[in-house]
ZAMARGU-4260 file (C-alpha; in steps of 0.2 Angstrom, whole numbers, plus 5000, padded with zeros to 4 digits):
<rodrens>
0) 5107/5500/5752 | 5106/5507/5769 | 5088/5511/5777 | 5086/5527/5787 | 5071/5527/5800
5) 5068/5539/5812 | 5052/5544/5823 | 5057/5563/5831 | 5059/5581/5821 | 5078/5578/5829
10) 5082/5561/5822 | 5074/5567/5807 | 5088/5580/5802 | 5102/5568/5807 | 5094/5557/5795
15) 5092/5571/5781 | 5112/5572/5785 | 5116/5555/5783 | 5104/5555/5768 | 5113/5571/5761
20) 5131/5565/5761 | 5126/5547/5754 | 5113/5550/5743 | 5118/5534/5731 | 5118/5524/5746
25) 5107/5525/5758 | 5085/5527/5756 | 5073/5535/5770 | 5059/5523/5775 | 5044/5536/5781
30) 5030/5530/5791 | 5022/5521/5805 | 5041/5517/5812 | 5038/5497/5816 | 5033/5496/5799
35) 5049/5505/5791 | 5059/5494/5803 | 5052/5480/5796 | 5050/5485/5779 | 5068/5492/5779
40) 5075/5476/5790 | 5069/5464/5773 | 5076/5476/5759 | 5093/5483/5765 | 5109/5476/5767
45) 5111/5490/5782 | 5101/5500/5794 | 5103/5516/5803 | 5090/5518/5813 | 5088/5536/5824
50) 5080/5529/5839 | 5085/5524/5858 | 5092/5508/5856 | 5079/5496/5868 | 5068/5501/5855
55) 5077/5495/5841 | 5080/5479/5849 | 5063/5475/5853 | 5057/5482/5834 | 5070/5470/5826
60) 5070/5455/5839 | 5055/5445/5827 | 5064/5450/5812 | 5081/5440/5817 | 5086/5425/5806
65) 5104/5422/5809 | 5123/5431/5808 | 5123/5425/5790 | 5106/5434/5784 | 5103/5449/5798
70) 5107/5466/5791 | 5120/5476/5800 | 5110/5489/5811 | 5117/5506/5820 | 5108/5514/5831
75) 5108/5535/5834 | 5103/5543/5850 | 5093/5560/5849 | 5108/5569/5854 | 5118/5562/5840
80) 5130/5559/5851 | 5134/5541/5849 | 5131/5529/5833 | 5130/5510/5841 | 5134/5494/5832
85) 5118/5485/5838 | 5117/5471/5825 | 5129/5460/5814 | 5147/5471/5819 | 5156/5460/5807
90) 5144/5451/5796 | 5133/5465/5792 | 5146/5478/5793 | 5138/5487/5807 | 5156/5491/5817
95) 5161/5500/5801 | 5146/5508/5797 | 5146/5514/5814 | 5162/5524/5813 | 5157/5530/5796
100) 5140/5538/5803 | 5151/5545/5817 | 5161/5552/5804 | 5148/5561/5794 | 5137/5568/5811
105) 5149/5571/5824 | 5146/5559/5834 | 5157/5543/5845 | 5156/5525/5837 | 5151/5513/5849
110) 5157/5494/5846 | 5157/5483/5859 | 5162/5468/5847 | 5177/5457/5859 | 5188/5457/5844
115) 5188/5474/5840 | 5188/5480/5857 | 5205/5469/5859 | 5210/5476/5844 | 5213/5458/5835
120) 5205/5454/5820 | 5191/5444/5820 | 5188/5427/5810 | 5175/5433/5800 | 5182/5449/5796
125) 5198/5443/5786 | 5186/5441/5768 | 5188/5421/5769 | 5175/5410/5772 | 5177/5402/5788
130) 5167/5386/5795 | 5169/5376/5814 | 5169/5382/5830 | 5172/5400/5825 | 5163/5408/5842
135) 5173/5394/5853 | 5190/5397/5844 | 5189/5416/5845 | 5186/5415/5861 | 5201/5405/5865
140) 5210/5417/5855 | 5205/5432/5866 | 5206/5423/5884 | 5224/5420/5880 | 5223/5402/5878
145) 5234/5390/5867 | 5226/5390/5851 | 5239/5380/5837 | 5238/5388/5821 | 5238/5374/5807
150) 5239/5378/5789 | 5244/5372/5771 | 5257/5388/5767 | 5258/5403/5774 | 5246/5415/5769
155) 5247/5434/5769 | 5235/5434/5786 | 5237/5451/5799 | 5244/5450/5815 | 5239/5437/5827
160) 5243/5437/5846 | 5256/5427/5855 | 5244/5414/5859 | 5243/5410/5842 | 5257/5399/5838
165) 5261/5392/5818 | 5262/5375/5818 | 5273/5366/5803 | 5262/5355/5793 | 5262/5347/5776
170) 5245/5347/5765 | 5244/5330/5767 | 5243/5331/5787 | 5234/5347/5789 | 5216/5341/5789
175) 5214/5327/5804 | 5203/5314/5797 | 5187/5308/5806 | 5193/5297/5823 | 5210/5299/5820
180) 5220/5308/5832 | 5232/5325/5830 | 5250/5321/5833 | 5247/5309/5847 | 5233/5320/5855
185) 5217/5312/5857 | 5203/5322/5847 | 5193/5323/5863 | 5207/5332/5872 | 5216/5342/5859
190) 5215/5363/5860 | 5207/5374/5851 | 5215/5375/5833 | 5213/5387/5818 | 5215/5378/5800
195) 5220/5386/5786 | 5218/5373/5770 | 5204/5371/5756 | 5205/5352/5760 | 5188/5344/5768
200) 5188/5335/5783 | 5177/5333/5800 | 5179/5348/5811 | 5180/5346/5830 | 5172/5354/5841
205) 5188/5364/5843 | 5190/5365/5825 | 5190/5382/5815 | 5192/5383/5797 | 5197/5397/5786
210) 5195/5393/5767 | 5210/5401/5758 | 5206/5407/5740 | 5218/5394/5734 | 5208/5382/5720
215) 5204/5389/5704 | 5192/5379/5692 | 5194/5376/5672 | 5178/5372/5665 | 5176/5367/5647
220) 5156/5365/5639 | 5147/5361/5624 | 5136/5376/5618 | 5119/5373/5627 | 5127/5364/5641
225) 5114/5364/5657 | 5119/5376/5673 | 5116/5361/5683 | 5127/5352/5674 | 5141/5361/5676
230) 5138/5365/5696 | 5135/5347/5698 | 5151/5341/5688 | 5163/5356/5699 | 5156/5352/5716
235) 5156/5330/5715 | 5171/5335/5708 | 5180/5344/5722 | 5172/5334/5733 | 5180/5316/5727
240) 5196/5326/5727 | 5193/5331/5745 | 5193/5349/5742 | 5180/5364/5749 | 5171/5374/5736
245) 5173/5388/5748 | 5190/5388/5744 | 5187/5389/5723 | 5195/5407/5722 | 5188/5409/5700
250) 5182/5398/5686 | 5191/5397/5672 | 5186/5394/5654 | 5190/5401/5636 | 5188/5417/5627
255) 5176/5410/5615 | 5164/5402/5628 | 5162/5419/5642 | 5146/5419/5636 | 5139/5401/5636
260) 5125/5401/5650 | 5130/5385/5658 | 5148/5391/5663 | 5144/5409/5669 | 5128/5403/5678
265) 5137/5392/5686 | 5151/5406/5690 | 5136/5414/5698 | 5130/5400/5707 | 5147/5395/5714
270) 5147/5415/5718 | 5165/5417/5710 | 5170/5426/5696 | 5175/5420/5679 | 5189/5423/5670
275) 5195/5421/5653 | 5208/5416/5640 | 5212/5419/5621 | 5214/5402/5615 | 5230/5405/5608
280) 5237/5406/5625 | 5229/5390/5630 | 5235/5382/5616 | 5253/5386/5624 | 5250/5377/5640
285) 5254/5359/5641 | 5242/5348/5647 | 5242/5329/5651 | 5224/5327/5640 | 5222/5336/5624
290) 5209/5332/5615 | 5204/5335/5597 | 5185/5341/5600 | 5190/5358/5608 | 5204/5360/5595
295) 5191/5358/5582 | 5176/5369/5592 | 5189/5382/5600 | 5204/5383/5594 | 5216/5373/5609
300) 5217/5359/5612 | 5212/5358/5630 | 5201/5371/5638 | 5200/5364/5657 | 5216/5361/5662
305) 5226/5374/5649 | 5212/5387/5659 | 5215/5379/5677 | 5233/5381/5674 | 5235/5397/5664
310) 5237/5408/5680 | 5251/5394/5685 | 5251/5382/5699 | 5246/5364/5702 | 5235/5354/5694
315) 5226/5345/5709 | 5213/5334/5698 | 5214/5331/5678 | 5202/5334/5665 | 5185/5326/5671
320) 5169/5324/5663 | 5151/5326/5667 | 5140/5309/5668 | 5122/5315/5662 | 5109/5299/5662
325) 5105/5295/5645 | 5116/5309/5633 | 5134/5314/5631 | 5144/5323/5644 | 5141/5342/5641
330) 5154/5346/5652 | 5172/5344/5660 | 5184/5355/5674 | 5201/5353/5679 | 5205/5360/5697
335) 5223/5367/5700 | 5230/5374/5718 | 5238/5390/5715 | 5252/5396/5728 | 5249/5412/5742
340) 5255/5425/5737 | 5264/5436/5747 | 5260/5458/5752 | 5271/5469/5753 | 5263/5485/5756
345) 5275/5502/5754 | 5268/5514/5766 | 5272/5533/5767 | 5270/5540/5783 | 5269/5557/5780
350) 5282/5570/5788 | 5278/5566/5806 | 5262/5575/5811 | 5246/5559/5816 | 5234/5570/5807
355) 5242/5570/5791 | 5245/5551/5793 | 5232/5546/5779 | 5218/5532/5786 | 5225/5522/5771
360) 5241/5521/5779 | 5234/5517/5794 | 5224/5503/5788 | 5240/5495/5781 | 5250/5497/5794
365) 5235/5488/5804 | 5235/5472/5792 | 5252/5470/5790 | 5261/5454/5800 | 5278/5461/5796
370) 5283/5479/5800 | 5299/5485/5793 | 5308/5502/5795 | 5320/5513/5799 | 5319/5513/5818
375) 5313/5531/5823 | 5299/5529/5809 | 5292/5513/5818 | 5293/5523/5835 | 5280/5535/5827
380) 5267/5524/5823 | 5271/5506/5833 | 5255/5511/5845 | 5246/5509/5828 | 5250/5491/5828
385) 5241/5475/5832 | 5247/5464/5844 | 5258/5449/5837 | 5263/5461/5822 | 5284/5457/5820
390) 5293/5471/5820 | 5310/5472/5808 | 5319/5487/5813 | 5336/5495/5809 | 5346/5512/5808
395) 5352/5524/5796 | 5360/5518/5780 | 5351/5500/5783 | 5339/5506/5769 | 5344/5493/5754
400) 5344/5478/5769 | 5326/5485/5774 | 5320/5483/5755 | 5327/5467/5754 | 5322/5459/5771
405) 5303/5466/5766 | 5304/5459/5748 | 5309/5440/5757 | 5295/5441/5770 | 5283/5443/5756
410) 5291/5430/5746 | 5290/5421/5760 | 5271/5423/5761 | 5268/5434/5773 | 5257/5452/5773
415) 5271/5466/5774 | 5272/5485/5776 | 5289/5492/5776 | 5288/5511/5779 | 5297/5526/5774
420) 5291/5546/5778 | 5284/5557/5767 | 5279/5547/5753 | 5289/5532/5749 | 5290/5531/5735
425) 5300/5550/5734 | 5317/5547/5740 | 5313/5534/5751 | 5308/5515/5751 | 5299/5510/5736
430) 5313/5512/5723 | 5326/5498/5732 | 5310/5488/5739 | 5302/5486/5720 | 5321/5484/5712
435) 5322/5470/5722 | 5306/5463/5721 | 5299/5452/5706 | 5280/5448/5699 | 5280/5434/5713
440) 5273/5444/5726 | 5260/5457/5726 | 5263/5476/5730 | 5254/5490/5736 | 5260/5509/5735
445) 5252/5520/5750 | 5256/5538/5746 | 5258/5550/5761 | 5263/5568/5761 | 5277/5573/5755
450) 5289/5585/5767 | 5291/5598/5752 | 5270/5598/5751 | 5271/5600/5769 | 5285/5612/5768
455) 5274/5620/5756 | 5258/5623/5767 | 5268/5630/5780 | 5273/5643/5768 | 5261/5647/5759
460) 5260/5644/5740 | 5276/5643/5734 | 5273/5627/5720 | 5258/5636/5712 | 5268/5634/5697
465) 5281/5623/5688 | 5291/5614/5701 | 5307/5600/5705 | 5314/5591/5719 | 5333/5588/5720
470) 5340/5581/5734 | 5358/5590/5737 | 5365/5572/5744 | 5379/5563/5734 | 5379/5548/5742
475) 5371/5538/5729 | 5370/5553/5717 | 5388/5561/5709 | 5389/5579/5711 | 5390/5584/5692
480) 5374/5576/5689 | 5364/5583/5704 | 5374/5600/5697 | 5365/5597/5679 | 5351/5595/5685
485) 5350/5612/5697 | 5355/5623/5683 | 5343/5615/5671 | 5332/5620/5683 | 5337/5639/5686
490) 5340/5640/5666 | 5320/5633/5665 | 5315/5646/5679 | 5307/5630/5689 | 5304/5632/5708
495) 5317/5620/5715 | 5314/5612/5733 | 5332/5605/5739 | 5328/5588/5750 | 5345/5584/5760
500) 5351/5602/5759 | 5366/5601/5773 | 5375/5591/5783 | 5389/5590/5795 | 5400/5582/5784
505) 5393/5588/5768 | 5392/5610/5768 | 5396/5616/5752 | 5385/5608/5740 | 5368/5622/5746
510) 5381/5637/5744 | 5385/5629/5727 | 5367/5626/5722 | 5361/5645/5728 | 5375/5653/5717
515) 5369/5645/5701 | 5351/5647/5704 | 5358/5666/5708 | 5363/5666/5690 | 5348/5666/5683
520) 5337/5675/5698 | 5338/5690/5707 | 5343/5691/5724 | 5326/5695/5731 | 5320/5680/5726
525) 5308/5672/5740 | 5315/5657/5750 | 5307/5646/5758 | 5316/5636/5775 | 5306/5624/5784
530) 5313/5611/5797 | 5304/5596/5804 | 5289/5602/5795 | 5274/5596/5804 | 5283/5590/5819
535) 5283/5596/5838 | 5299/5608/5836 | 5292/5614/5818 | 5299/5629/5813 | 5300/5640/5796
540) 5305/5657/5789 | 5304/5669/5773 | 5321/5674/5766 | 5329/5678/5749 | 5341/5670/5737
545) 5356/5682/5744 | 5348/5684/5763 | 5349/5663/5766 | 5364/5658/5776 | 5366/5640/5773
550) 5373/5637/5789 | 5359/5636/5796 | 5351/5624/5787 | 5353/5606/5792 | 5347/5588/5784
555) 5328/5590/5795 | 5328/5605/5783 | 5317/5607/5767 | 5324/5623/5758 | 5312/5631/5744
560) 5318/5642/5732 | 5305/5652/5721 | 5305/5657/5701 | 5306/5675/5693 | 5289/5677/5698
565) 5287/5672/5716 | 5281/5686/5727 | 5280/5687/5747 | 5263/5693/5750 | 5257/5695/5768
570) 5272/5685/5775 | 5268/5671/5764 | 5278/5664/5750 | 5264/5663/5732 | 5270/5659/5716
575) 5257/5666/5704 | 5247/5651/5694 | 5249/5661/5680 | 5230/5657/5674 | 5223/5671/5659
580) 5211/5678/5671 | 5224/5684/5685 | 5230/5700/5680
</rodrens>
């Protein structure tokens, strides 16, 4: 929940604003304004208050606990001109907040966090817990200094700078152990170092930690089983195996026990979440213990390790069994590492224009390590990109080695985005990219505006009813297929948008496609011609079926052609929806 306090009529109504276009989110504290700050500071996870911001920080000053516990806190001026990050940038989501306030009144965000401000990402913004010298580390990281980056496997992580250098390492070798040097470099003297592992050691003071979501927990109990039980068994666990909890990314368990307190408590305890299996499944898995009891109670004969291991990986530690003073274990838990897994993120870019660049696209673009694309696309939008992202780039016709170089940097473990224009997944990247790619790696579809919807806009309303694409290229395609389908759609009376229209060495196929949608329409029919739709040099115009010279159509052009019912009204190209109430 967001608190909202103000003390003017002003601040007031940018409050009532704010209040207006989140009304599930946010709650208006009224009153004596020290006490709403205070009352507000204790209850919410957020606070935006409409006040100067020396005020603020001497309202809030008493009220400070920590970065873990402080609410994040944005601060508006009377002129709503500016919405400040005051308080908790990353930790309370204040930075964000900020820009979503400016958003919703108008106004400038105002982040003054180093990371952001350097536009790298910080420690504790990345969704991983993270422990050490965070504040020393990132600052080595943002004075340019050496920092060596040692983890267990590569991880999908975003762009880090140059400064930043990987450093090959085993699981056994990444986590120095306590008085024993790194590679010949005494601890005393060594850099600073970002970890990346769910093993436990002694951090240095040069030491950072992020806690990978690698380590998943099966968890067997007998009905009744205590919540302290079952903590207890899963943390001494991890910990005789040398492992952080932080890093426990889910318990496991069976169907037949999601509701025995003692294992979602401890779920909720461990603050992870639970996940389940049909015991025929577990049944399935091999396991180096089964064991009778469960067979008998649940139906498999291991509930632990068949759990642990059901989303594959490795088991780490075996069945093991609680050790209550003076009764029988009520408890047992198998831990198993599970690989990274690689991103690939296909990302439409729209047809050129920033403003129809969607911030979802953006935001991939943003967390992606590895960029591929076809090079004049990555010109667009490589200002977009963080430092230290790695930029794969080639030109026309590369497009099946730009899929398959995306699809083995994800495999490889790395966070991808390999772009196309438009949306890409209509004649562009995602059909080769996610041919080539298998259920090893995880994939996320961006959708960006087409160039017929942006042809389309520039027009008018042309697709108001029924409509198709067909590209007019035979590379890929042969003609007497892409010939069916044109005059399925003129015998249909579909509006027909042509992508790849013309070419230099391709001219005839438009003149081929206009005579047999000519067949079935007259020769007034609208048309629609729109090149680099969106872009700087835009340009469009209204014909008809017979007045088009395809000549002066080329492959930057997007040609719409309407059905028997499309009409030009006003200079615009409408193609009636054909709703009962239009006469």
């Amino acid at each position: 929940m967001i608190g909202l306090i103000s003390a003017t009529a002003a601040g007031a109504a940018a409050r009532d604003r704010l209040a207006a276009a989140w009304p599930e989110r946010t709650r208006i504290y009224e009153g004596p304004v020290r006490r709403s700050v205070e009352r507000a500071f204790a209850e919410c996870e957020q606070l935006v208050c409409f006040l100067a911001t020396g005020a603020v920080v001497r309202l809030i000053a008493p009220l400070l606990a920590g970065k873990s516990a402080d609410p994040g806190v944005v601060c508006v001026d009377e002129g709503q001109r500016y919405a400040v990050s005051l308080l908790g940038g990353h930790g309370g989501g204040a930075n964000e907040l900020a820009a979503q306030v400016a958003d919703v009144l108008g106004c400038a965000p105002v982040v003054t966090t180093a990371t952001d401000a350097a536009d790298i990402p910080g420690l504790d913004t990345l969704g991983w817990p993270v422990e050490g010298a965070v504040a020393s580390v990132t600052r080595a990281v943002l004075d340019g200094e050496p920092v060596v980056l040692r983890a267990d496997a590569v991880w999908p992580l975003p762009p880090l700078p140059a400064n930043v250098t990987p450093q090959d390492t085993t699981p056994e070798d990444t986590a120095p152990q306590e008085g024993v040097a790194r590679e010949g470099v005494a601890p005393q003297d060594a850099g600073a170092v970002l970890h990346v592992t769910d093993r436990s050691f002694d951090a240095g003071p040069n030491d950072a930690v992020l806690r990978p979501p690698s380590l998943v927990v099966g968890v067997g109990a007998s009905k009744g089983a205590p919540v302290d039980e079952v903590v207890g068994l899963v943390e001494q666990t991890l910990r005789g195996a040398g492992l952080s909890a932080l890093s426990v990314a889910e318990l496991a368990t069976v169907d037949a026990k999601a509701d025995e307190p003692g294992i979602f408590g401890a779920a909720e305890r461990l603050g992870v979440p639970l996940v389940t299996y049909p015991a025929e499944r577990l049944a399935e898995i091999a396991v180096p213990n089964p064991s009778g009891a469960p067979l008998a109670a649940v139906g498999t004969p291991s509930v632990a390790e068949a759990a642990a291991l059901a989303g594959s990986g490795e088991l780490l530690v075996p069945k093991r069994k609680s050790n209550p003073a003076g009764r029988a274990a009520m408890a047992t838990c198998a831990v198993v590492r599970r690989a990274p897994r690689g991103r690939l993120a296909v990302v439409g870019l729209g047809p050129g224009a920033r403003d129809l660049l969607t911030p979802r696209a953006t935001e991939e673009l943003r967390r992606a390590s590895v960029l591929v694309g076809l090079d004049q696309y990555v010109d667009q939008i490589r200002d977009l990109l963080r430092p230290g992202t790695r930029v794969v780039e080639s030109g026309l016709g590369a497009e099946e080695e730009r899929a398959r170089t995306a699809v083995a940097e994800a495999r490889a473990g790395h966070a991808v985005a390999l772009i196309g224009s438009g949306d890409a997944g209509v004649y562009a990247m995602a059909s080769p990219a996610l041919a080539e790619a298998s259920d090893d790696i995880d994939v996320v579809g961006v959708p960006g505006v087409t160039a017929a919807l942006a042809a389309a806009a520039i027009l008018g309303a042309p697709l108001g009813h029924d409509h198709v694409s067909i590209s007019l290229s035979d590379l890929h395609t042969p003609w007497e297929v892409i010939e069916r389908r044109v005059r399925a759609a003129a015998e249909a009376d579909i509006i027909v948008t042509f992508y790849n229209p013309r070419s230099r060495g391709r001219d005839w196929q438009l003149p081929k496609a206009l005579s047999i949608l000519a067949e079935h329409r007259e020769p007034g029919t609208p048309v629609g011609v729109v090149r680099n739709a969106s872009r700087a040099d835009e340009s469009s115009r209204l014909t008809t079926l017979e007045g088009l010279d395809p000549a002066t159509v080329d492959m930057m052009t997007v040609v719409t052609v309407g059905n028997t019912a499309t009409r030009e009204i006003a200079g615009r190209m409408v193609t009636p929806r054909g709703y009962r109430w239009q006469s």
